[in-house]
N, C-alpha and C positions, 0 to 999 in steps of 0.2 A: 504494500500500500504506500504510495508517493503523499509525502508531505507539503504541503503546500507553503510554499515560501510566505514569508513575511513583507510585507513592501512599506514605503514611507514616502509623501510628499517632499520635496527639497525647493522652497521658496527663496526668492531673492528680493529683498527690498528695502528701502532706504528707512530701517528702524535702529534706533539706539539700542534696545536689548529684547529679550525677551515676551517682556511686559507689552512692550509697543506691538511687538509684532503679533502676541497673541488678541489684543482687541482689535488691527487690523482682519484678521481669521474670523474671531468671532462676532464681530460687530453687524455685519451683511445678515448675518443668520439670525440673531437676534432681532433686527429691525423687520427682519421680514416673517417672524414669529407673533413679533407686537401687534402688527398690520395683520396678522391673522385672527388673532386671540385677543385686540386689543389690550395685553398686559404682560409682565415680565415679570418672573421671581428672578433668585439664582438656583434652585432647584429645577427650575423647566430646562437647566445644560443637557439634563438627560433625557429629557421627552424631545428636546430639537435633531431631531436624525438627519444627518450630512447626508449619507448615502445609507443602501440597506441595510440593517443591522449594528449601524454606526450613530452615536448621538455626540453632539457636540461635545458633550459631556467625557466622551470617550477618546479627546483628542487633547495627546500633549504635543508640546512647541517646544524644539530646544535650539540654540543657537550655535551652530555648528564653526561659524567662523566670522566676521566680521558679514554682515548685513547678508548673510546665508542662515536659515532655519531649516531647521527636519518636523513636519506635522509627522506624528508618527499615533497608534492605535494605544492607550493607557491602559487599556482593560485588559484584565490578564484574562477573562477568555472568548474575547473577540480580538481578531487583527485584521489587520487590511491585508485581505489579498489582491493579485495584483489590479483585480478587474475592479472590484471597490476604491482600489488607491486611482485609478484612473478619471473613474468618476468623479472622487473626491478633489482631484487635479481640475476638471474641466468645471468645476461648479466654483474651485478656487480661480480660474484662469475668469470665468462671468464677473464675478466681483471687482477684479481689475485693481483687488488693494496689492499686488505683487509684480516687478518688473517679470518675472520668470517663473515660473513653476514645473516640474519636470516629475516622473515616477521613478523610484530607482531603491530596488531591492534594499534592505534592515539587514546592513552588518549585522 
């Protein structure tokens, strides 16, 4: 039985740290949750699903190298495989908060 690789978003954009770049990520998804549901906790991270199987909630940000991030899958038992990491690319690439966005396999 073939295991399914792991994969990870790799964004590039003009943010100071972390912080920044993860409200740019989150911020699109949240606004268009509010305009759904008229309202926002910090508990609805996990009812807002990026792609299938996946909630916002379920996504960490780490800063790879100066103004390069990795979105990667937080939940230990969901991860992005690669056809979810793509999606989540192309819904990150609409938002337009990243000069680049690319899919590439979780060292």
């Amino acid at each position: 039985m073939e295991v399914s690789k792991e994969y990870c978003v790799v964004v590039e954009g003009n943010y100071f740290d972390e912080s920044e770049a993860e409200h740019a990520l989150r911020d699109p998804f949240i606004e268009e949750w509010v305009e759904q549901t008229g309202k926002f906790r910090i508990h609805n991270f996990d009812d807002i699903e990026v792609v299938n199987g996946i909630s916002l909630g379920d996504l960490a940000i780490a800063m790879i190298e100066e103004e390069v991030f990795r979105i990667s899958c937080d939940h230990s038992g969901r991860h992005l495989t690669e056809d979810k990491a793509k999606k989540l690319a192309d819904s990150v690439r609409r938002q337009a908060m990243f000069d680049d966005v690319r899919v590439e396999p979780l060292a």
